[in-house]
C-alpha positions in Angstrom: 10.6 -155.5 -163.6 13.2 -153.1 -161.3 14.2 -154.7 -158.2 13.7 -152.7 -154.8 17.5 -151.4 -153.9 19.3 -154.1 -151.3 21.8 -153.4 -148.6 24.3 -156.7 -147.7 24.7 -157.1 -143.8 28.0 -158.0 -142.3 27.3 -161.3 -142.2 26.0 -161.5 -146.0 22.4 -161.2 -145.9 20.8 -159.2 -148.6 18.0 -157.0 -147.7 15.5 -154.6 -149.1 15.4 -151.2 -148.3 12.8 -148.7 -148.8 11.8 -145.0 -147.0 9.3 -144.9 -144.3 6.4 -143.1 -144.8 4.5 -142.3 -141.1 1.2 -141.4 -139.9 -0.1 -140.6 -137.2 -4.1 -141.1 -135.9 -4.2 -139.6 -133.3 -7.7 -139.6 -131.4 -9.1 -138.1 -128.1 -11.4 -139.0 -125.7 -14.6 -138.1 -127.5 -13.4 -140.3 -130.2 -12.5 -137.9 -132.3 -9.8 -137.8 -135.2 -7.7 -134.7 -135.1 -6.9 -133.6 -139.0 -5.4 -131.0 -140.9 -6.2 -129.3 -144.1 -3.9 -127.2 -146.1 -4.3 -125.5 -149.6 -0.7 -125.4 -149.9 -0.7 -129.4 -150.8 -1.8 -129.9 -154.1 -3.7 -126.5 -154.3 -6.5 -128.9 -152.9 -8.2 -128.4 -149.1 -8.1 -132.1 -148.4 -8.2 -133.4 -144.7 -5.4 -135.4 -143.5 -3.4 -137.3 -140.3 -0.5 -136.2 -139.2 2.6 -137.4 -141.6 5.7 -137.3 -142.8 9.2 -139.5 -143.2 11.4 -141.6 -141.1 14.6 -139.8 -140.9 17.8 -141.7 -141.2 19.2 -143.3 -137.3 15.4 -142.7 -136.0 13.2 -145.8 -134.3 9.4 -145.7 -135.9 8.1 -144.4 -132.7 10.4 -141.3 -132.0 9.6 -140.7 -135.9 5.9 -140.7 -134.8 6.1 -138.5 -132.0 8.8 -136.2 -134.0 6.3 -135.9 -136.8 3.2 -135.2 -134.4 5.2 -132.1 -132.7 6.5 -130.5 -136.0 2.9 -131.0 -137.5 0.4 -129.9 -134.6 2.6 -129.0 -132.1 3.5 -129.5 -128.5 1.0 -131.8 -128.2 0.6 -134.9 -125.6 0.3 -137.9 -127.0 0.5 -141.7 -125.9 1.2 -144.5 -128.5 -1.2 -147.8 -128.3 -0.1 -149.5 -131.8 0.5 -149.6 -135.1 -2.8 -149.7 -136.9 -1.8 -150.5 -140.4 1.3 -150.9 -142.7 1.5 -151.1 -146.4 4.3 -150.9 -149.3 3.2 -148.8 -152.3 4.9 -146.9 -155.3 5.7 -142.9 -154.2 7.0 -141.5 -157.2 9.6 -142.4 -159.8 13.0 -142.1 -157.6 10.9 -143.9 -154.6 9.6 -146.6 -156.4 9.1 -148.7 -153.3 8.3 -146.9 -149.8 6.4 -148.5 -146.9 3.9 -146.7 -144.6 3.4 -147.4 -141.1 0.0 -146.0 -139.3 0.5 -145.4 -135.7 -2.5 -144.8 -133.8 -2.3 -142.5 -130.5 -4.5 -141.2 -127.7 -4.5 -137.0 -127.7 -3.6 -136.8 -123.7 -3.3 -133.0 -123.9 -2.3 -129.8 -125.2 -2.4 -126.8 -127.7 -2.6 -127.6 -131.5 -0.6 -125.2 -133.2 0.4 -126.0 -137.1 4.0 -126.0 -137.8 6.5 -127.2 -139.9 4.9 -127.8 -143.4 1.6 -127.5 -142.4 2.2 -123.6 -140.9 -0.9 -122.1 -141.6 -3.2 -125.0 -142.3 -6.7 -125.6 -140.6 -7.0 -128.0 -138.0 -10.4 -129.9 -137.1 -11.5 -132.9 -134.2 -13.5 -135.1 -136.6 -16.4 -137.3 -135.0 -15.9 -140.6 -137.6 -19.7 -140.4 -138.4 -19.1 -137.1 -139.0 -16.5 -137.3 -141.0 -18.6 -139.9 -142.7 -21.1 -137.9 -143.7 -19.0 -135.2 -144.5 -17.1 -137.3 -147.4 -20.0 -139.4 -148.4 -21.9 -135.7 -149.1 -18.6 -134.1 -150.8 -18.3 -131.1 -148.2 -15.2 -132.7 -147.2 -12.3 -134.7 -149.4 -9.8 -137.0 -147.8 -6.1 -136.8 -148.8 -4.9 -140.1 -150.6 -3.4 -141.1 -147.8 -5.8 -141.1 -145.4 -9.3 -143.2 -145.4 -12.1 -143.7 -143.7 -11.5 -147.3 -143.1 -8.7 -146.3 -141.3 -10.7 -144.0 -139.2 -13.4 -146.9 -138.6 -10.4 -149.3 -137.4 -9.0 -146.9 -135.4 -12.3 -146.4 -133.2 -12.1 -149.9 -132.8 -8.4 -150.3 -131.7 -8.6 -147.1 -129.1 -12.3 -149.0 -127.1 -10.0 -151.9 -126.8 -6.7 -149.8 -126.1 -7.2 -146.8 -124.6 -6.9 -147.6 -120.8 -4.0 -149.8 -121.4 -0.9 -148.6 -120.2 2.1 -150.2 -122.8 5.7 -149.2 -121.7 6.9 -147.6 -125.2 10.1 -149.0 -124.6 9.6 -152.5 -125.4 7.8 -151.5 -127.9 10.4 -149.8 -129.3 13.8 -149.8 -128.4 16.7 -147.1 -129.3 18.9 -148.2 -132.5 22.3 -148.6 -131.9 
């Protein structure tokens, strides 16, 4: 079996290192999932969160909040946590990669694809809705996005959403 690619810290400590791999759920007030669809990925219409990759010197969060303006726009946003993390296979030159699921609270704004998803449709999502929507086949989920996701998030934003969390513990810059 390959091993995952190691870096040695200064003080001789071996590491694994992998890409990042973000999402972003990003829900309003109506408890509503905002997602995207474009025919441009995979030829398919498929709904999906915000995503994208960690770029090299960024913290998770400002990846998050990088990803959510390039994708839908100046958009506000505030983080409440990380809803889910995973390693899995990407492809065969990023054979290990871990995904990070960060849920936020839609505060405000315009939606406006951009980046790679220029052109792409754009829906708020009710989760029953979107329930019933997948369970009937008049709407398919990207791989990367599920509806047990969905159903946790609902549950994280009741208990989360009037809490106010300074983002800087949460995340502090990288040196």
């Amino acid at each position: 079996m390959e091993k995952q690619p190691t870096i040695l810290s200064k003080r001789g400590r071996t590491f694994a290192t992998s890409a990042i791999a973000l999402q972003a759920i990003i829900i309003n007030e109506q408890e509503q999932f905002l997602l995207l669809s474009s025919p441009r990925r995979n030829g398919r219409n498929e709904w999906q969160t915000v995503s994208g990759g960690l770029e090299a010197g960024e913290t998770v969060l400002d990846g998050i909040l990088r990803e959510v303006g390039e994708e839908v726009g100046d958009i506000q946003v505030r983080p409440l946590t990380v809803l889910h993390s995973q390693s899995f296979h990407y492809d065969e030159n990023v054979r290990f990669m871990v995904g990070i699921n960060y849920l936020l609270r839609y505060e405000g704004g315009e939606v406006v694809p951009g980046d790679d998803m220029v052109g792409s449709k754009f829906r708020w999502w009710g989760l029953g809705e979107l329930e019933t929507a997948v369970t009937q086949g008049s709407a398919t989920l990207h791989k990367t996005t599920h509806l047990w996701q969905m159903r946790r998030a609902v549950q994280l934003y009741r208990l989360l959403k009037d809490d106010w969390v300074e983002t800087a513990v949460l995340q502090p810059p990288l040196l």
